[in-house]
N, C-alpha and C positions, 0 to 999 in steps of 0.2 A: 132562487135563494139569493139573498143579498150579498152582495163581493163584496172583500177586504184587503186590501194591501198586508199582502205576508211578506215579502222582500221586495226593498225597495230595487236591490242591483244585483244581477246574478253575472256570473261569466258568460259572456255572448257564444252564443251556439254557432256550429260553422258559417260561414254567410256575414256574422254580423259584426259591427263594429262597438257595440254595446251591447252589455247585458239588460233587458227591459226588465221593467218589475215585473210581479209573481202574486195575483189576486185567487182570491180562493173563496167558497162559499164558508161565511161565517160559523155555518157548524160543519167541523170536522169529524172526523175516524178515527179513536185512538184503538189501535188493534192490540194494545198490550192483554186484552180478556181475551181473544181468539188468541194468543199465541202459549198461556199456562199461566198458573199463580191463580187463578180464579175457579178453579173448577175444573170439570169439566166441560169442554164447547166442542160437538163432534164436526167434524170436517163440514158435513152438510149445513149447521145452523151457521158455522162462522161465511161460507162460501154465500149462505143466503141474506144475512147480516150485509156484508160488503156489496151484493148485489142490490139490496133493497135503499141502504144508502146512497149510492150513486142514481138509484131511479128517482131519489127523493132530493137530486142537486147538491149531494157532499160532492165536493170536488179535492178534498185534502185528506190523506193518510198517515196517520205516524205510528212510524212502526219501529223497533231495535233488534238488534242481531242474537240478543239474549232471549228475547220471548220466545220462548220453549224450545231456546237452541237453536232460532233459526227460522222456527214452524212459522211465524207472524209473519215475516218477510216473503218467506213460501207463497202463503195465502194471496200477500197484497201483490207479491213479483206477477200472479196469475191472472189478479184482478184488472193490473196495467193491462197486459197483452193484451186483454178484452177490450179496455178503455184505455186507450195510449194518452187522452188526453187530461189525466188526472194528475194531481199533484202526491210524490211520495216524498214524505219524511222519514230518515231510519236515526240511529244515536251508535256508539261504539263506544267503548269503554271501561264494558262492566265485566269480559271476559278473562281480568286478570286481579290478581288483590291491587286494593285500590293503594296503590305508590304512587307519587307524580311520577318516579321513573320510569312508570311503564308507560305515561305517555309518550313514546318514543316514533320517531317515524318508521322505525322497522313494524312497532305493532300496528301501529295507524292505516299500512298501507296493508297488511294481513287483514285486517279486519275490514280495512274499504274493500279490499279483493274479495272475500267473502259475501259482503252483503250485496255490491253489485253484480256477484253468481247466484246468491238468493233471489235478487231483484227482476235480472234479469234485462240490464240497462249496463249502458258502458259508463255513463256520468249519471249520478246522482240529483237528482232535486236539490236535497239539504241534507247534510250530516250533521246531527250535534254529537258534541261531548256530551257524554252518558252519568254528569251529576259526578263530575270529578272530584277529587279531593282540594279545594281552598288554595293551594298555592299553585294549582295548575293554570289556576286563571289570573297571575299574575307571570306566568313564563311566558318571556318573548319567544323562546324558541318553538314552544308547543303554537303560538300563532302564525309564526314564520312558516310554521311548517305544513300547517293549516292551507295559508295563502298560498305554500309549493304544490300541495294537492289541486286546489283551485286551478292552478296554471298547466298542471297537469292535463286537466282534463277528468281527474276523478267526479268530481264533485263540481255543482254550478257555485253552491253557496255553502253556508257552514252557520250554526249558531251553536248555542248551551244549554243545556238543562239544565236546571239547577235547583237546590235545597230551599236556601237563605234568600233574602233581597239583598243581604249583602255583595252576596256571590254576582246576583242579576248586576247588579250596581258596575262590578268590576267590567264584567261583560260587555255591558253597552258601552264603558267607555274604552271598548276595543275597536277601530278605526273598521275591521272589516266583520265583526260580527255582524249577520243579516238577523239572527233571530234570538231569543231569550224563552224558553220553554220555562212552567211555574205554577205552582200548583195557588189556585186563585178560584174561590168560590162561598157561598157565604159564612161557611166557617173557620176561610182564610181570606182577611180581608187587610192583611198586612202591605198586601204589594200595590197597594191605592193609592200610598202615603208617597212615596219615593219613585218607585218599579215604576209602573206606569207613565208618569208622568215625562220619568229621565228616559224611556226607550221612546215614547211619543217624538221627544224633541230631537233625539239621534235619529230617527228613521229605521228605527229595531222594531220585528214583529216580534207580538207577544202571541206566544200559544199558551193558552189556560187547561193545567190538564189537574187530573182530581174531581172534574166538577161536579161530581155528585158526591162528594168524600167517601167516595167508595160504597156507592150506592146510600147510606145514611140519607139523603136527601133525596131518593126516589119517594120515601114514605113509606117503604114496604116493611120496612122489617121493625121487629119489637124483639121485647126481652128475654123471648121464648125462641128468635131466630136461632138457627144451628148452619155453619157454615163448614166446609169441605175439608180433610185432612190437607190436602194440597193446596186451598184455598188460604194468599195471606190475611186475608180476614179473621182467620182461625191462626194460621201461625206466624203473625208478623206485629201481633196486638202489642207487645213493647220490645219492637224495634229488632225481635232475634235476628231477622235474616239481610234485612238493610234498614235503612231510615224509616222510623215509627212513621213519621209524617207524611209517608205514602198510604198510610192504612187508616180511613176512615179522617185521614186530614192531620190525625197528629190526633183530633179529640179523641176523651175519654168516651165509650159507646154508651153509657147512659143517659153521660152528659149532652150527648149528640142525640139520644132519642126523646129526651125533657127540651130541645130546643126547637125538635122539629114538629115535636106539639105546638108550638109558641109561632111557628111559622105558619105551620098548617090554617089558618082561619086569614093569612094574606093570599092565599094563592086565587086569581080570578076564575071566578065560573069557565068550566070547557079548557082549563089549563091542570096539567098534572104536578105535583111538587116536584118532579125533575124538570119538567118545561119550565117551571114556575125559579128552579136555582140557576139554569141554562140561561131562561131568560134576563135576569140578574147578572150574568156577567157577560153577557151581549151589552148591556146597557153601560159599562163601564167606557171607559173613555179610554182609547189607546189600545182595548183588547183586536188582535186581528182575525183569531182564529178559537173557539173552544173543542174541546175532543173528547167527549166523551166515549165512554166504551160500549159494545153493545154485544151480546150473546145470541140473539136471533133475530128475526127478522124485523118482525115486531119493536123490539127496541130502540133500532135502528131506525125506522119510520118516526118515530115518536121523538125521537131526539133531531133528526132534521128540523121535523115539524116546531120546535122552539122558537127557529129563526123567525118564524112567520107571525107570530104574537107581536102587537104593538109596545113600545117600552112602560115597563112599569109607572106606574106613579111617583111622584118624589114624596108621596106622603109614604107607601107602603118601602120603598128606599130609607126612607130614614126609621120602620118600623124592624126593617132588617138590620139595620147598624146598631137598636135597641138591644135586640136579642142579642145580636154580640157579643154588646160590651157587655151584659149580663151572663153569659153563660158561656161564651166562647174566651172574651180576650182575653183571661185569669189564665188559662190553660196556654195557648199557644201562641199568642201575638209576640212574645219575648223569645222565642226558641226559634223561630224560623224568619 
């Protein structure tokens, strides 16, 4: 699978006098389906998910200390010890109500202590903020303290998750941000304008997560789908439990099934319409990393499999940005 620059500088591991950069196979692992919120995934499909990915050349994990308490971390902390040579991402932040005060280094280093016992690693890969609240990303002390972790030893590297491109915006022009996590795929195609561009010239990796807008763009489902009590797809449609714009992207699910008719007739022969939205934001400029999520094995195979597709056309590129701006940007190009 084809390498990407994820972080250009990490903290130099013992021995070295620099931190080297951190390349990773373009399609990643987002474990947030194996950890809750999506269903049910029994221990066996997610363990063979993560297994089936790594035989298919994922080399990146991103994982949080909130997905199903912990469980997501569990999973991947096991998958390491298997494969030491993999890259893990986790996030912190979402364990308390969202105050900047509780950005605090007393909670930062609870919750790093936690997931490097989940993980099972004494220093971390990357930790992001967990899609903070807006003035966290303008506190010197929440980065300061950031960078004391780093020196620590917690952590090699540190980046953001984030809502807005605003937020990404602020991010990158944070001196030690390594990374900018953002939900970026074809019926979020706000962070092309700005996002992209400003992390490209910082030397920020961009991780694209969403990219199927919450499956919307596998192609599978219609108007008759029924999704899981525990599943946000069922209860997260306007925004009850956190930000609507993690659920199916922020669109309206009709609006998002009348578009992906309108896709449907671009995707090439021998490509799936998840390959066909994966491969689309491969093709972006500046992206480093995508992370889709995967339920079993299967899935998982088939979303590696994306990296390997040639880049779209620029005629079927500009047939995407049609559908857009007809049926996507009215809805959520202004809100995120």
């Amino acid at each position: 699978m084809e390498e990407r620059t994820l972080i250009t500088r990490t903290a130099p591991r013992a021995g070295e006098t620099d931190g080297a950069p951190v390349a990773v196979g373009a399609v990643g692992f987002g474990a947030w389906q194996i950890g809750a919120s999506w269903g049910e995934v029994g221990e066996g499909d997610a363990n063979a998910a993560l297994e089936t990915a790594v035989e298919a050349g994922v080399s990146f994990f991103d994982t949080a200390d909130v997905y199903g308490d912990g469980r997501s971390e569990l999973l991947v902390g096991a998958l390491l010890r298997r494969h030491p040579g993999i890259t893990v991402a986790t996030k912190m932040g979402r364990r308390m109500e969202q105050l900047p005060e509780n950005y605090s280094p007393e909670h930062f280093r609870a919750w790093n202590d936690a997931s490097r016992a989940n993980l099972g690693v004494e220093t971390l890969d990357l930790v992001q903020l967990h899609c903070p609240p807006t003035p966290v990303y303008h506190s010197e002390a929440v980065f300061d303290d950031l960078d004391a972790m780093v020196a620590e030893g917690r952590m090699r590297a540190y980046g953001v998750s984030v809502e807005t491109c605003e937020q990404a915006l602020a991010a990158i022009g944070r001196p030690n941000v390594a990374s900018v996590q953002i939900i970026l795929n074809p019926f979020r195609q706000k962070p092309l304008e700005a996002v992209l561009p400003a992390a490209e010239k910082a030397g920020v990796g961009v991780i694209a997560r969403v990219p199927l807008a919450s499956g919307l763009l596998s192609g599978r489902y219609d108007a008759g789908t029924r999704f899981a009590e525990d599943d946000h797809r069922n209860f997260n449609r306007h925004g009850e439990a956190f930000d609507v714009g993690e659920t199916f992207a922020g669109v309206d699910y009709e609006t998002g099934l009348a578009a992906v008719e309108r896709l449907r007739p671009l995707v090439p022969e021998g490509m799936t319409m998840a390959q066909f939205a994966l491969r689309w934001i491969l093709d972006q400029r500046g992206v480093s990393v995508v992370i889709p999520g995967a339920r079993n094995a299967a899935q998982a195979k088939a979303n590696a499999a994306a990296a390997g597709f040639a880049p779209l056309s620029e005629e079927v590129h500009a047939e995407v940005a049609a559908v857009y701006d007809e049926f996507i940007r009215p809805l959520v190009h202004h809100r995120w």
